[in-house]
DRENDO-1510 file (C-alpha; in Angstrom, 1 decimal, always signed):
<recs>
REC; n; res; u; v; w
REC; 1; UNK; +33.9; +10.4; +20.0 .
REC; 2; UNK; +35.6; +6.9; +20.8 .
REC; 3; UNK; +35.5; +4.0; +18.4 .
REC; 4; UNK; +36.9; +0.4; +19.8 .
REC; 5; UNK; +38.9; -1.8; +17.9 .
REC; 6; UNK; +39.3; -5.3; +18.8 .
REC; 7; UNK; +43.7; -6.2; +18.7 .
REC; 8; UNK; +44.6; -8.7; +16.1 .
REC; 9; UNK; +44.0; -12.3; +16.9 .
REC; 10; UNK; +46.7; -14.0; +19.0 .
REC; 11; UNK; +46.8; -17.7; +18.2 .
REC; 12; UNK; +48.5; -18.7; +21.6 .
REC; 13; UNK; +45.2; -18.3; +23.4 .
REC; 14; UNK; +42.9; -19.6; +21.5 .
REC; 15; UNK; +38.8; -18.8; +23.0 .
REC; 16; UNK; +40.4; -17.0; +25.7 .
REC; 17; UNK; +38.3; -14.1; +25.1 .
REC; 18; UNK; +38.7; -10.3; +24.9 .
REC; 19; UNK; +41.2; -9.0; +27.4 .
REC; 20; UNK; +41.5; -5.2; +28.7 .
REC; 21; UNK; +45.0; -5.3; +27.0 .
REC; 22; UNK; +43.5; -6.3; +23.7 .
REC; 23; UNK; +41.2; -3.2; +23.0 .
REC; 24; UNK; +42.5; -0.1; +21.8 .
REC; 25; UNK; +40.6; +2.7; +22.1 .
REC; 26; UNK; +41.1; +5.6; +19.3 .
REC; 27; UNK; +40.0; +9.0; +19.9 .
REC; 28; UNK; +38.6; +11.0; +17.3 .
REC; 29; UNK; +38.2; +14.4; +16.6 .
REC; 30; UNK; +34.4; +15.6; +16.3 .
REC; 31; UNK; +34.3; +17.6; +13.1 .
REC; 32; UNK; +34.8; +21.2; +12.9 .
REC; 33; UNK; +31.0; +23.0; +13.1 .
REC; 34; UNK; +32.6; +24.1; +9.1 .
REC; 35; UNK; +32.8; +20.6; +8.3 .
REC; 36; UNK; +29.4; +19.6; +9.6 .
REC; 37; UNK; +27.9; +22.4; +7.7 .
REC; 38; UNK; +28.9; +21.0; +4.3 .
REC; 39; UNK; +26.2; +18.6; +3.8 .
REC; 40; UNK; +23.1; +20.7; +4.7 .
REC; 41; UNK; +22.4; +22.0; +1.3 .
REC; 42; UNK; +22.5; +18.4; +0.1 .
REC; 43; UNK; +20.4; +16.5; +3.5 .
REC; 44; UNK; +18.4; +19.6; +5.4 .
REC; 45; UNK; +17.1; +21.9; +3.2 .
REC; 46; UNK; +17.8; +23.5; +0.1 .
REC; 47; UNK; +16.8; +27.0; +0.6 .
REC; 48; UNK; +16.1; +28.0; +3.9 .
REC; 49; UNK; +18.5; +29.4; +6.6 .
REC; 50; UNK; +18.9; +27.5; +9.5 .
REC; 51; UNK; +17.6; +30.3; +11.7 .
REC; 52; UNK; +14.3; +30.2; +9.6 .
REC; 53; UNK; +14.1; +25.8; +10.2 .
REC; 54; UNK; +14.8; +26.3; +13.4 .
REC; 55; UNK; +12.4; +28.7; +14.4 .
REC; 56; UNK; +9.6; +26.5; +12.8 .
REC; 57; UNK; +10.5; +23.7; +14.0 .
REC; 58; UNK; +9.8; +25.3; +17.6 .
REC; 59; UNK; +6.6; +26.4; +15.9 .
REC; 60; UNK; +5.5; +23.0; +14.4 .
REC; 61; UNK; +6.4; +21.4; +18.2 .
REC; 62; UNK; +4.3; +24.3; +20.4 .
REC; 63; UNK; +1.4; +23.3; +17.7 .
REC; 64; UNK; +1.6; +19.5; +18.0 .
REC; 65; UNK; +1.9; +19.9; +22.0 .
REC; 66; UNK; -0.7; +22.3; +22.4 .
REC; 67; UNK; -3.6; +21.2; +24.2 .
REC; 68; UNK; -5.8; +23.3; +21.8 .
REC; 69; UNK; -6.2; +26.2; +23.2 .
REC; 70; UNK; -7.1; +29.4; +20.9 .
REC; 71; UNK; -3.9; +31.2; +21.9 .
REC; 72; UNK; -1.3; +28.5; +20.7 .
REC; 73; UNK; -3.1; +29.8; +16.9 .
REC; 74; UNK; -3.5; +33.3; +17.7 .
REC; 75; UNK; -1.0; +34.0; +15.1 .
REC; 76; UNK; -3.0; +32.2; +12.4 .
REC; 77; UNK; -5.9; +34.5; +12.9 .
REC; 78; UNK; -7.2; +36.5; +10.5 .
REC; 79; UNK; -5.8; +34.2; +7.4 .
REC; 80; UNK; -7.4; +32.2; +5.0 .
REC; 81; UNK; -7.8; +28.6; +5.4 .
REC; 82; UNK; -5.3; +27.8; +2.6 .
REC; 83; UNK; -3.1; +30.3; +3.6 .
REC; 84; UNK; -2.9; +28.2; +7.1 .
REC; 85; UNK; -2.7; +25.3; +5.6 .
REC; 86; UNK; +0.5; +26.4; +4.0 .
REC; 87; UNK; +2.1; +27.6; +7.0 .
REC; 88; UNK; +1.3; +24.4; +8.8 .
REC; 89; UNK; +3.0; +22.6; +5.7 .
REC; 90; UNK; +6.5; +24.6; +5.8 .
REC; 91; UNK; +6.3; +24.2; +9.5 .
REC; 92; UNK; +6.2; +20.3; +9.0 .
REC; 93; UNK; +8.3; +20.6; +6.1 .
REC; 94; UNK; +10.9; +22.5; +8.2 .
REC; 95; UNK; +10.3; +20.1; +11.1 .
REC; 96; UNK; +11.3; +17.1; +9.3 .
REC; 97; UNK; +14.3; +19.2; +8.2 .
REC; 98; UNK; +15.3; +20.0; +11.7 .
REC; 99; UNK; +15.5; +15.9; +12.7 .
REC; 100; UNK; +18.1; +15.3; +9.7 .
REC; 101; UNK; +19.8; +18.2; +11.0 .
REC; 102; UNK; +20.0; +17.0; +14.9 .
REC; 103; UNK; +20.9; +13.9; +13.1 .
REC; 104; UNK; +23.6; +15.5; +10.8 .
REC; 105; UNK; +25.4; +17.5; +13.6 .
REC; 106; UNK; +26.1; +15.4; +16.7 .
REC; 107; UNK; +25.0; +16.9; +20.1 .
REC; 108; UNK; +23.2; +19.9; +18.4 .
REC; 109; UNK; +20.2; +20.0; +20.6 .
REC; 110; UNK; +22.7; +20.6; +23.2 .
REC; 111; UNK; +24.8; +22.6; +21.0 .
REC; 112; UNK; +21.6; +25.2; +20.5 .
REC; 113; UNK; +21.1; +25.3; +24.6 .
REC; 114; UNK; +24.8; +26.2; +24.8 .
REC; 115; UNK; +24.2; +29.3; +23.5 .
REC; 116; UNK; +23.7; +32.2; +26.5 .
REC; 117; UNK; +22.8; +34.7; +24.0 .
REC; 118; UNK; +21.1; +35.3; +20.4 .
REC; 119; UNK; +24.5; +36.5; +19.1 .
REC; 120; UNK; +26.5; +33.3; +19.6 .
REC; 121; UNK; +23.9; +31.1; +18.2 .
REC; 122; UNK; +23.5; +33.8; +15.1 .
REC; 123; UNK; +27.4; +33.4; +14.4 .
REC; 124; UNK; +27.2; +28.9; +15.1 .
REC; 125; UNK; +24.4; +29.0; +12.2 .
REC; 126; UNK; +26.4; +31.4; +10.3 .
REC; 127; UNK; +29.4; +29.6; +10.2 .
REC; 128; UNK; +26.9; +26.3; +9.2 .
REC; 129; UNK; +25.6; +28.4; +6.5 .
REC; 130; UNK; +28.7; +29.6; +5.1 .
REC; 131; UNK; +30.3; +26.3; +5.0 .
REC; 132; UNK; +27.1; +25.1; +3.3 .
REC; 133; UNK; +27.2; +27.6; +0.8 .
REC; 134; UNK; +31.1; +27.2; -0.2 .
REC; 135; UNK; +30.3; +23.3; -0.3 .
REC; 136; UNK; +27.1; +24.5; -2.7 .
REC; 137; UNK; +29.9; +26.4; -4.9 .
REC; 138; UNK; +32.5; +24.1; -4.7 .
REC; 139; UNK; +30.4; +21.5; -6.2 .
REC; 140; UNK; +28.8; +23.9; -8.8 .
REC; 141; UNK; +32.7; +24.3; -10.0 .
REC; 142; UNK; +32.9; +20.6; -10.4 .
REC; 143; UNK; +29.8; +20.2; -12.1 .
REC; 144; UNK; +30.9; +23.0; -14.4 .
REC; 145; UNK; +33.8; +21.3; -15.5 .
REC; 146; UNK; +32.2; +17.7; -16.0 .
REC; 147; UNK; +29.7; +19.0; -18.1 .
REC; 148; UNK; +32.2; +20.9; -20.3 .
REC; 149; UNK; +33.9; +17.7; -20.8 .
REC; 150; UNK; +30.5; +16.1; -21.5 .
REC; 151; UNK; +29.8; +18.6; -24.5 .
REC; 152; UNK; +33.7; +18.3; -26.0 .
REC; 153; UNK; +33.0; +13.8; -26.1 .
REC; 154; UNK; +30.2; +13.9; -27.3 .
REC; 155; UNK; +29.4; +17.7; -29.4 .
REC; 156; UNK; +32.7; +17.6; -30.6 .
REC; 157; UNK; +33.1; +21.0; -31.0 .
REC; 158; UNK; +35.5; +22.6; -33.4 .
REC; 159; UNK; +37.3; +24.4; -31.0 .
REC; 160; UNK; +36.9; +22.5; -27.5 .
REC; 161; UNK; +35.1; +24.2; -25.4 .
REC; 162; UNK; +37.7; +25.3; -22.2 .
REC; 163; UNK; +35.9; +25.0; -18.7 .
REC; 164; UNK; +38.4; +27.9; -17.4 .
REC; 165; UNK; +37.6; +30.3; -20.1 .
REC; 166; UNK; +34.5; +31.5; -19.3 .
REC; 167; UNK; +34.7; +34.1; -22.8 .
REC; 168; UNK; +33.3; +31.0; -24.5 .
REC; 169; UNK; +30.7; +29.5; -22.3 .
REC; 170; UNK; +26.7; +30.1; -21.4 .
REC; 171; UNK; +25.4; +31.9; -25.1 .
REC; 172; UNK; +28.2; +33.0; -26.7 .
REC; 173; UNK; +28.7; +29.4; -27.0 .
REC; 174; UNK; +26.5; +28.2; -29.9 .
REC; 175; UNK; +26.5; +24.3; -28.4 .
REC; 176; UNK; +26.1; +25.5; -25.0 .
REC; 177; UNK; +23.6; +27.8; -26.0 .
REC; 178; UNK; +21.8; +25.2; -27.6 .
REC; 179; UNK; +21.7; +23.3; -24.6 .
REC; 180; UNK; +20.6; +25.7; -22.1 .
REC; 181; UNK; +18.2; +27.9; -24.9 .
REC; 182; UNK; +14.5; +27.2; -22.9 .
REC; 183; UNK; +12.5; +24.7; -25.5 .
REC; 184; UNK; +9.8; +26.9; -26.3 .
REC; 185; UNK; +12.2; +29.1; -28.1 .
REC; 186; UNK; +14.1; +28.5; -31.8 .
REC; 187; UNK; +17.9; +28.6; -31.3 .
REC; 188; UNK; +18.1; +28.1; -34.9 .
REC; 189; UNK; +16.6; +31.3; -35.7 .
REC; 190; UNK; +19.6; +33.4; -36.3 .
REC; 191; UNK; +17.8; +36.5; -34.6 .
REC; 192; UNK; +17.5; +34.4; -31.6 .
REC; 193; UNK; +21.3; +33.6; -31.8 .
REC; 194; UNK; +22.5; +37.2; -31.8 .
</recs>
């Protein structure tokens, strides 16, 4: 990837305009396929693999370039109208997913013709996946700890709650407990509780 950037101004040629000499080209690095993969959880898709958006994608793509043929929908036969109509939704769904991802991940069209065999492309959406996932967990941890010192401002709880203890968090906890109890049942009620 190149980026140009214009050299500072030179007041002794003033409206001379941009000279060879005065660009300088910077290379950059493309991101590493783990660092590209950080983001899908947050701008693809939440729970599919890639393998699965992919594939429908290809699906959603044969469907809207078919010339209508029966065979392009043999695999719809037999199923029930609404049961179709959801296919045709995650396919669509997964479709739309698949353009933010060509989007996210420069050259990846190319990227997936690259591939010579089923293996290499398994292990490229692996290591997307798995940088996904540790991005997923990462910011889990963080979130973890923000709302810990969320409940300690404004609970006040006699003692603090400590994000790294995990002994005193989820239920045991009585103001986290509280918090995370489901509505429809009484954390009051001591029975509850224990």
């Amino acid at each position: 990837m190149l980026h140009i950037r214009e050299a500072p101004d030179n007041d002794s040629e003033p409206d001379s305009g941009l000279l060879p000499s005065d660009i300088e080209l910077v290379k950059y690095k493309t991101p590493s396929t783990s660092i590209l993969g950080r983001g899908i959880h947050k701008m693809v898709t939440l729970f599919r693999n890639l393998q699965e958006v992919t594939r429908n994608n290809d699906l959603h793509e044969l469907a809207e370039n078919s010339d209508g043929d029966d065979d392009d929908d043999a695999f719809l036969a037999g199923l029930r109208q609404e049961q179709v109509a959801a296919i045709k939704h995650d396919h669509a769904h997964d479709h739309r997913a698949f353009q933010i991802l060509h989007c996210l991940i420069p050259g990846f069209d190319k990227t997936l013709g690259d591939f010579s065999n089923c293996e290499q492309l398994h292990a490229f959406f692996s290591m997307l996946e798995k940088s996904a996932n540790d991005a997923w967990a990462h910011d889990t941890k963080e979130l973890k700890v923000v709302v810990i010192n969320f409940i300690n401002k404004e609970l006040k709880p006699i003692p603090l709650i400590d994000a790294l203890d995990r002994s005193c968090l989820g239920l045991q906890n009585g103001h986290i407990g509280y918090l995370i109890c489901p509505v429809d049942i009484d954390w009051e009620d001591e029975q509850i509780r224990d």
